[in-house]
ROTIVO-506761 format. One record per residue: residue in one letter; y negated, z negated, x of N, C-alpha, C in turn. Coordinates in steps of 0.1 Angstrom, whole numbers, plus 5000, padded with zeros to 4 digits. Example, Ala and Ser with C-alpha at 12.3 -4.5 7.8 and 13.67 -1.06 7.14 Angstrom:
BEGIN
a505749225132504549225123503349225132 s502249295128501149295137500049215129 
END
This chain:
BEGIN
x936377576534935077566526934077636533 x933577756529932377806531930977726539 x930477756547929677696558928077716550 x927377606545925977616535924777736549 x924377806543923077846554922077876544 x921377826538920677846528919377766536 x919877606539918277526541918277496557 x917277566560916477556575916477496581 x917277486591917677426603918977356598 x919577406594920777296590922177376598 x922977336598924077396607924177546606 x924477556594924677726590923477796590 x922477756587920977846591921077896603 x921277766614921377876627922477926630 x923577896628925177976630924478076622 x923978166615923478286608922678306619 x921678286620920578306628921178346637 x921278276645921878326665923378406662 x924178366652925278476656924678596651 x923978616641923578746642922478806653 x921878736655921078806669922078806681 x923178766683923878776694924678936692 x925378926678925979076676924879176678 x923379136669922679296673922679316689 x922479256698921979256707922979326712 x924379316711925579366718925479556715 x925179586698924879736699924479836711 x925179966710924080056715922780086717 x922180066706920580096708920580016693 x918879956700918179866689916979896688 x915979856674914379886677913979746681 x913079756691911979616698910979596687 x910179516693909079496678908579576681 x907779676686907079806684908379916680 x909179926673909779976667910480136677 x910380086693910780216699912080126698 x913280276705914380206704914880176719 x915280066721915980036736916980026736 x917980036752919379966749919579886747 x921079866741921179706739922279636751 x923279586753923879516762924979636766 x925379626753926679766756926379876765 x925079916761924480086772924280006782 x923479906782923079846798924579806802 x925879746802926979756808927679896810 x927679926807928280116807927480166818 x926180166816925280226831925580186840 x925780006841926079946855927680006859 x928180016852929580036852929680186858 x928980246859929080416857929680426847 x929480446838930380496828929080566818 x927980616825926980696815927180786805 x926680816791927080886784927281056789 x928081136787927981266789926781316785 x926081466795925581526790925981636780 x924981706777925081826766924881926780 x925682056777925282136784925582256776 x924682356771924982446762926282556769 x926882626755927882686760928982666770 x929182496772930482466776931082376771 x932382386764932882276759932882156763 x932482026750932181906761933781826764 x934781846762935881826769935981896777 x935582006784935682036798934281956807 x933281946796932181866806932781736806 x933581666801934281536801934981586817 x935881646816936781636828935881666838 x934881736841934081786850933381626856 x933081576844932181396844933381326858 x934381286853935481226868934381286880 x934981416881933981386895932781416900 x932081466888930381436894930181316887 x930681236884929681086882929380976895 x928280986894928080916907926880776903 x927280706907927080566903925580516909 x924580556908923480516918923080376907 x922680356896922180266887923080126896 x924680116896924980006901923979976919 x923780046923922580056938921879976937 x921379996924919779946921919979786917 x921179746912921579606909922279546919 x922979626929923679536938922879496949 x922179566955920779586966919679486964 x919579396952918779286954919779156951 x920679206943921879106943922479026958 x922979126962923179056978922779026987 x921279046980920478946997920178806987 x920678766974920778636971921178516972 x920978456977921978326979921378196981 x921778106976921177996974922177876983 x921177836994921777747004921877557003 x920877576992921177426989919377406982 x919277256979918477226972917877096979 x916577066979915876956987915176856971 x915176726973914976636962913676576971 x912576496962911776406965910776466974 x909476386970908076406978908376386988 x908876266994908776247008910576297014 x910376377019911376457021912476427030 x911976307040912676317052913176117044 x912976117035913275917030914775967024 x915675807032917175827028917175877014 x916375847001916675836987916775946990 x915876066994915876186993917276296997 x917476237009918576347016920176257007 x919976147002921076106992920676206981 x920076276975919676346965920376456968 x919476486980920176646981921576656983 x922276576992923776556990924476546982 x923976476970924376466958924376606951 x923076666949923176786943923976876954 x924276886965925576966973926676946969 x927376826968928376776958928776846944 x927476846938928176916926927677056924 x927177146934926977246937928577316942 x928777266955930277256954931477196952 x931177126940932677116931932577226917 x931677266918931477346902931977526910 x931777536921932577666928931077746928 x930077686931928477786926928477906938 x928977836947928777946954928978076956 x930678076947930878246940929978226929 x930078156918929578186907927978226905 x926978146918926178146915925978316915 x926778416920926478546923926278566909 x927278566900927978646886926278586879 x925978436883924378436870923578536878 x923378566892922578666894922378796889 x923878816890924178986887923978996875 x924578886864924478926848923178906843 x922278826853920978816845919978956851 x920379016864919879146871920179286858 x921579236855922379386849922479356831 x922179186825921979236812920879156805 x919679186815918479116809918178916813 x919578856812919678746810920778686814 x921278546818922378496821921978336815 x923478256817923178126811923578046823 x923077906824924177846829924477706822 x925977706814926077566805926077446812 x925577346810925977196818926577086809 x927677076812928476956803929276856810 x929176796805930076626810931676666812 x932076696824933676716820934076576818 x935776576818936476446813936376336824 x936176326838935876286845934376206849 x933676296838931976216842931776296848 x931676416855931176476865930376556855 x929176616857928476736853929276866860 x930076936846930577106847929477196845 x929177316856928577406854929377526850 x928877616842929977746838928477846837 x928877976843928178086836928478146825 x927378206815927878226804926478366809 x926978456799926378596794925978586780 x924878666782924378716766925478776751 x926678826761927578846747928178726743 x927878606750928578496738927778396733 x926578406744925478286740923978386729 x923278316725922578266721921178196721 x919978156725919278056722917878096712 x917377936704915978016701915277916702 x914077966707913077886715912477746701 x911677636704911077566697909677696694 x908877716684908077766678906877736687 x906177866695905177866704905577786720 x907077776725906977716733907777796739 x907977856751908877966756909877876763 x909577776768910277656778911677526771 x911177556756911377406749912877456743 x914177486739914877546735915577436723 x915077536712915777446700917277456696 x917477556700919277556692919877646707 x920777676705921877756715923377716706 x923777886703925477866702926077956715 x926877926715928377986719929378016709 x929478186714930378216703931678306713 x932578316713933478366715934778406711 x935978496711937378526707938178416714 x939078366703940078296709941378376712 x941678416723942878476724943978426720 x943978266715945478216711945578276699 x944478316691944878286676944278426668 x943578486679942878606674941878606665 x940878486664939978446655938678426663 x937978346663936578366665936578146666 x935578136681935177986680933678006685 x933177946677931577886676931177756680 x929877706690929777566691928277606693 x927777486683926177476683925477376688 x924677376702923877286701922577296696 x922577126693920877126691920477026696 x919776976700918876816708919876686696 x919676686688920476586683921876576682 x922876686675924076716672924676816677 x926076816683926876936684927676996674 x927877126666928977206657929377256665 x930677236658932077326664932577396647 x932577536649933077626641934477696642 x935177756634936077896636935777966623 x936378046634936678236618937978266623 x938878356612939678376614940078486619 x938478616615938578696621938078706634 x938578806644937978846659936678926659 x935778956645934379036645933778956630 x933278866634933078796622931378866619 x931078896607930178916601928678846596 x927478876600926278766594925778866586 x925778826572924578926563922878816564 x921978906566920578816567920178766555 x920978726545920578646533921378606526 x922878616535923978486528923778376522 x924278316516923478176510924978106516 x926078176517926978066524927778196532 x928278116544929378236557930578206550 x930978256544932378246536933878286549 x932978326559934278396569934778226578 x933578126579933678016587933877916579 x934477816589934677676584934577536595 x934477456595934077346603935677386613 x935277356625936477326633936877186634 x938177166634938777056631939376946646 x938776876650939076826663939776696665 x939876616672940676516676939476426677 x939476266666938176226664936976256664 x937176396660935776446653935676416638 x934676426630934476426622933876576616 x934176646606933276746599933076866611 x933376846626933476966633931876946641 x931376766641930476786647930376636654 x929476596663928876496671928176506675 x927776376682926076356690926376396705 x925176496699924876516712924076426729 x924676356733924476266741923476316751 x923076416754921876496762921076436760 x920576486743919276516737918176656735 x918976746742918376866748920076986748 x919477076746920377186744920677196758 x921877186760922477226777922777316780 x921877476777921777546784920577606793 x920277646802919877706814919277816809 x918277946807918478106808918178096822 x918478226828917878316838917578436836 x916178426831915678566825915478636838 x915378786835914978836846913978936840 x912878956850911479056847910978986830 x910578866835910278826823908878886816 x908078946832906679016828907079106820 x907979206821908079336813908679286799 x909079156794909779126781910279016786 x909978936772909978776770911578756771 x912078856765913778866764914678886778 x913878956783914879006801914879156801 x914579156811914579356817915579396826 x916579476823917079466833916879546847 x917479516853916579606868916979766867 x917979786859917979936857917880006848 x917079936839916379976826915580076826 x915080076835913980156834914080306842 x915380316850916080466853916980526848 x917180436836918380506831918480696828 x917080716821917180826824916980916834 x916580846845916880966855918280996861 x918780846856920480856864921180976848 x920580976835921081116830920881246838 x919581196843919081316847919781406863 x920181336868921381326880922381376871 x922881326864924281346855924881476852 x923081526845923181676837923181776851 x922181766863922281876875923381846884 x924181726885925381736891926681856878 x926681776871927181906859926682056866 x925882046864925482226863925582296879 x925382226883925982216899927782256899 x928382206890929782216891930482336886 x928882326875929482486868929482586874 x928182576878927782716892928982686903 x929182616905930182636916931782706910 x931782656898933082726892933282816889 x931982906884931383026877930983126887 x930183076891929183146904929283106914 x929583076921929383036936930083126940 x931483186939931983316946931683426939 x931483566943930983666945932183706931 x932083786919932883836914932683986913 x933884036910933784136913933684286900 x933384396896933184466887933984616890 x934284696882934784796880934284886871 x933384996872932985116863934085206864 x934085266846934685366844936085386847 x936485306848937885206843938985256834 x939685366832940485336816941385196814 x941585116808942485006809943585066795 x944785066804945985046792945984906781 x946284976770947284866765948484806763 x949084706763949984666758950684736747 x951884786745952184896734952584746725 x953484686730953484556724952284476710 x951584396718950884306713949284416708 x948984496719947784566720946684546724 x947184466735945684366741945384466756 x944584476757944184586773944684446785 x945584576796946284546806945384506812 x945384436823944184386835944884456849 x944084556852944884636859944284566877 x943984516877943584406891943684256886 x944384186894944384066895943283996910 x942383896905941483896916942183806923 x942283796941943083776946942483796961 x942083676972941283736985942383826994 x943783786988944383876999944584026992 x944484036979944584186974943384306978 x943784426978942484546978942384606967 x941684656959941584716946941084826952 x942284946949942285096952942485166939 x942085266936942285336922942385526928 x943485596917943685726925941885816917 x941285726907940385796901939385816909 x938385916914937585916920935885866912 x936185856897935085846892934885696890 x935885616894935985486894935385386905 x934385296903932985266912933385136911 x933485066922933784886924932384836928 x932584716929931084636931931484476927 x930184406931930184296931929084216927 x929084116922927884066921926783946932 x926383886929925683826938926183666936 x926883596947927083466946925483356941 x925783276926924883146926924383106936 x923083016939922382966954922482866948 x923782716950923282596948922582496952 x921382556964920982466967919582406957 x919282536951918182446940919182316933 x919982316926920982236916920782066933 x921182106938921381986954919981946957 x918582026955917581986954917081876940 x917581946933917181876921917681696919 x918981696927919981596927918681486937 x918581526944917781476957916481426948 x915981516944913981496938914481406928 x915681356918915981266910916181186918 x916981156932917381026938915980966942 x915281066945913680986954912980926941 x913380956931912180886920913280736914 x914480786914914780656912914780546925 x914580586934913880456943912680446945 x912180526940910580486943910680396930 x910980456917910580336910911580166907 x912580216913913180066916912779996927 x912080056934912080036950913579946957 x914280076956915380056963915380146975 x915580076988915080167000915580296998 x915280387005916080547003917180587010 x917480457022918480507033919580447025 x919580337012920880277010921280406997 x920280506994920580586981921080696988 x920380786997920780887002921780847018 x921880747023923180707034922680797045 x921280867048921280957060920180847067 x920780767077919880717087919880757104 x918780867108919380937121917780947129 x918280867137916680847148915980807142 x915880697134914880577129915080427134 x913780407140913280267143913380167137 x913480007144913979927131912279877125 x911179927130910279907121910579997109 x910480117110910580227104911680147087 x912680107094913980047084913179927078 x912179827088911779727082910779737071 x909979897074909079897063909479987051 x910480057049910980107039911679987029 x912079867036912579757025911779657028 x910879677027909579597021909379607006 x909279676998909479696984910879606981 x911979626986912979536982912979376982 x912379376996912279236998911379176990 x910179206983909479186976909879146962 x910979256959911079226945912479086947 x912979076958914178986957913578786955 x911978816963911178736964910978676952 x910878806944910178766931910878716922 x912378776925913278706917913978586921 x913778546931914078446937912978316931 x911878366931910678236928911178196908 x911678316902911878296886913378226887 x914478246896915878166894915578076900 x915278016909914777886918914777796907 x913677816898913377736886914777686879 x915077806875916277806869917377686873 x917477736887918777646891918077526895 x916977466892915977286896916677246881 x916177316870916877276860917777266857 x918777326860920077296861920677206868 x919977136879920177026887919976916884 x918976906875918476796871918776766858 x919276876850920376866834921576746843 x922276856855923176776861923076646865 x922276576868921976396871921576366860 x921176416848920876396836922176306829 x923176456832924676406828924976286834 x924676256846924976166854924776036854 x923276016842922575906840921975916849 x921375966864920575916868918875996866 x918175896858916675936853916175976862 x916275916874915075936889915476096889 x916676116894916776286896916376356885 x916676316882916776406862915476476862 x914176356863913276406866911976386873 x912976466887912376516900911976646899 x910776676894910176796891909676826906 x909676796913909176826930909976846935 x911476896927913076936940912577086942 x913377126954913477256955914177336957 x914377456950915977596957915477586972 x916577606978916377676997917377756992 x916577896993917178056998917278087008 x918678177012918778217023917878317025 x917278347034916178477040916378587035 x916078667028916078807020915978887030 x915278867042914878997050916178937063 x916779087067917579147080916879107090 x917378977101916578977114918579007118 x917178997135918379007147918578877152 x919678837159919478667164918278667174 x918078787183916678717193915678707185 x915478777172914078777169914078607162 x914878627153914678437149915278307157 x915578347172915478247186913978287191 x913578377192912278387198911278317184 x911378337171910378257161910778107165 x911878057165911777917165911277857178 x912077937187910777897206909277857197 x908977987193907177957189907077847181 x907877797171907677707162907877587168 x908477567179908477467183907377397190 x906777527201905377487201904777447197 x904677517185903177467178903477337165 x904877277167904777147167905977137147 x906577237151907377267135909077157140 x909077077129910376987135911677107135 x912476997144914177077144914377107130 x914877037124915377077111914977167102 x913577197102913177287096913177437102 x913377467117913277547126914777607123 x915877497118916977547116916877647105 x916377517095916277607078915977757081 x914677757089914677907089915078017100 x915977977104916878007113918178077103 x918277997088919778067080920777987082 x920177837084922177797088921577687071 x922777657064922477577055922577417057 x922077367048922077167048923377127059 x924177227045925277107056925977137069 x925677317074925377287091924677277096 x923377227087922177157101922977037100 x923276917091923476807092925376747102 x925876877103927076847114926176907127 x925476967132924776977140923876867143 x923376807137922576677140923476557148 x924976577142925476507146925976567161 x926376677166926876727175925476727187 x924076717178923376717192922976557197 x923476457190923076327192924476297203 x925576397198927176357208926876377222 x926276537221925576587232924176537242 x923676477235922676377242923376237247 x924376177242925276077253925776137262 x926576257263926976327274926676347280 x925476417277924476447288923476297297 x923576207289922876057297923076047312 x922376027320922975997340924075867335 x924875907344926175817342925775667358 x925175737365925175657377924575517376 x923275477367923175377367923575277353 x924275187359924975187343924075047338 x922675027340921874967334921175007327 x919875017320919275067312918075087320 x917075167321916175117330914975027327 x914675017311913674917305914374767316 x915474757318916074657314916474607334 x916474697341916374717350914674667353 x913774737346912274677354912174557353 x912574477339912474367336913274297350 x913974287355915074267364913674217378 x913674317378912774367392911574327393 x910774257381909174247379909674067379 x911073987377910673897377911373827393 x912073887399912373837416911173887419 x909873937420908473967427907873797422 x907773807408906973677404907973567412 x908973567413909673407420909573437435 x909173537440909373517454907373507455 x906673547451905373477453905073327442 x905973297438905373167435905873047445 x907273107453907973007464906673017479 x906373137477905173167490903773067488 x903273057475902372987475902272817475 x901672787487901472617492901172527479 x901972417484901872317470900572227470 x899972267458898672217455898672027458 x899271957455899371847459899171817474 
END
């Protein structure tokens, strides 16, 4: 039975709605609302991938410029996404105002717990990278069969969301749409704050026209005490996550190498032409005046009376016959050019220059520390926009869990591991000072790089270590020893003093 999408907000309105905004999105190129055209998910994967389109290069076949592509393609765009990717990492999360109270460090344990049973620690990379490399990432939160809150990364090619009307934060629907490999068809699942749909198609590219009155390709998915392919949604709230990224440049997600793509063409086309010169020109060829050339009595095509060859000499008995040579190509403008494109794509990604060009020779580590300053900056920045992200997701998580108190603890917080390269003396010599001026252990760890849960086996190793260390020789206490000592003084002066009687 054909799925109704005719009346607003009703199952099939938004199964129309979001699956077709999910397929445009996946295109090559789309128009934005000012009507320029951008990439869409496909070009931004292909870039990250190296896999850039060929250039045009006049007068050479573009199947030889294909085979030429193998090996001048050189991958700088993935640089630009791996380089703030890896100094990401998320070390744990802190719950509650008062920070150091049992409820609180039960909180954060708890959110450690399901931090690692859900495996975030690899995974949490894949929401970095996909939300770095395709504008956006998700992360689902659902009840597995156990009760536990499941977290899963999901990508823009299968999800979906659209916001509540004027509210960028409030999310009214979210599908998931994906290929079933058992069956070669298509499954759909819709949340909304009240109800879940579950859909299929039979095809693997299922189609949305923007004024269907019914999806004739879908039908309710049929489940095991489901009803009609749907239920309540027990949340109340659509249980996905985004992690936009550069949400200043677009409400949608920017990705971090969006905005070089064309100079990484531009790399593309002078490594090409570089290749050509080198295949064409770069060796000296050589010329012959006044030449007769035989034919072939055969076919009739003129003999080639020199074969070029470095170990041959081209001698002729003709005296009127003049050799020569031309002048070898200079590739170093084509190697310049390569260069003045690599400096502008780090200047405008601010990706240091020593991780794009690899020449680091008699430089200071201030020198290194102030060229990734620009990096550290922007990792900063993306660090303050996912933080959010993953509180939310933590707190969906205790949501699942029933527990309200966490659920909403709008005062928890991400702990990132340090973005910026120290050495160990330099952050032993910061915590000496911190200690001074009166900063507790635990936090001196925090920023030291060791996470929750080896500060908290270390709390226990230095409390082992303070019995060990105790004087073993007097095996009394000394409180308990004065008390001892303060009351033989009082009985030996009260035996000394004469009886009043």
């Amino acid at each position: 039975m054909p799925v109704d999408a005719t009346k607003v907000e009703s199952p099939g309105w938004w199964l129309q709605r979001l699956g077709k905004k999910l397929l445009d999105e996946r295109e090559d190129s789309r128009p934005d609302a000012d009507g320029e055209i951008t990439p869409g998910l496909n070009t931004l994967r292909r870039y990250a991938e190296g896999k850039a389109p060929l250039p045009h290069v006049p007068g050479v076949d573009p199947r030889e410029v294909a085979e030429w592509m193998k090996d001048a393609r050189t991958n700088w765009t993935s640089l630009v996404i791996d380089s703030p990717t890896e100094r990401m990492g998320v070390d744990g999360f802190r719950f509650g105002a008062a920070k150091g109270s049992k409820s609180a460090k039960a909180a954060d344990e708890d959110a450690n717990r399901i931090w690692q049973e859900n495996q975030m620690d690899a995974d949490s990379d894949l929401v970095h990278y996909g939300a770095m490399s395709q504008r956006r990432a998700f992360v689902l939160v659902e009840k597995g069969d156990d009760g536990r809150p499941v977290l899963t990364h999901e990508t823009p090619y299968q999800v979906a969301v659209e916001y509540e009307p004027g509210n960028r934060r409030k999310i009214r629907a979210g599908l998931k749409m994906r290929r079933d490999d058992w069956t070669g068809g298509t499954l759909a699942t819709l949340w909304t704050p009240e109800t879940v749909y579950a859909f299929t198609a039979k095809t693997s590219v299922p189609a949305f026209s923007g004024r269907a009155a019914a999806l004739r390709q879908w039908d309710p998915l049929h489940l095991p005490n489901v009803v009609d392919g749907q239920w309540t949604n027990e949340l109340g709230l659509v249980p996905f996550v985004p992690f936009v990224n550069r949400r200043n440049r677009s409400l949608e997600g920017f990705a971090e190498h969006e905005d070089v793509l064309s100079i990484q063409n531009r790399i593309n086309l002078s490594l090409i032409n570089l290749i050509a010169a080198m295949k064409y020109g770069a060796f000296r060829q050589r010329f012959a005046a006044g030449l007769e050339v035989d034919e072939d009595p055969v076919t009739g095509k003129p003999l080639q009376p020199f074969q070029l060859d470095i170990r041959k000499l081209w001698t002729t008995d003709n005296s009127d016959v003049k050799f020569g040579e031309f002048s070898a190509t200079d590739l170093m403008p084509y190697v310049r050019a390569v260069e003045a494109a690599v400096q502008d794509l780090a200047a405008i990604s601010r990706t240091p220059p020593h991780y794009l060009i690899g020449a680091v020779v008699n430089v200071s580590g201030d020198a290194l520390k102030a060229a990734e300053t620009g990096l550290i900056s922007k990792v900063r920045d993306r660090q303050r926009t996912f933080g959010d992200s993953w509180e939310s997701v933590m707190r969906l998580a205790f949501k699942v869990l029933g527990d309200e108190e966490k659920a909403n603890a709008f005062d928890a917080e991400t702990l990132w591991r340090d973005p910026e390269s120290r050495s160990i003396s330099e952050m032993a010599d910061a915590a000496v000072k911190k200690a001074s001026a009166g900063v507790p252990w635990r936090q001196r760890m925090e920023d030291m790089g060791y996470t929750p849960s080896q500060i908290d086996r270390m709390e226990i190793d230095r409390a082992a270590d303070a019995l060990n260390d105790a004087p073993a020789e007097d095996p009394q206490p000394a409180s308990l020893q004065a008390k001892r000592d303060s009351r033989t003084v009082i009985t030996r002066t009260a035996d000394d003093v004469p009886d009043a009687a």
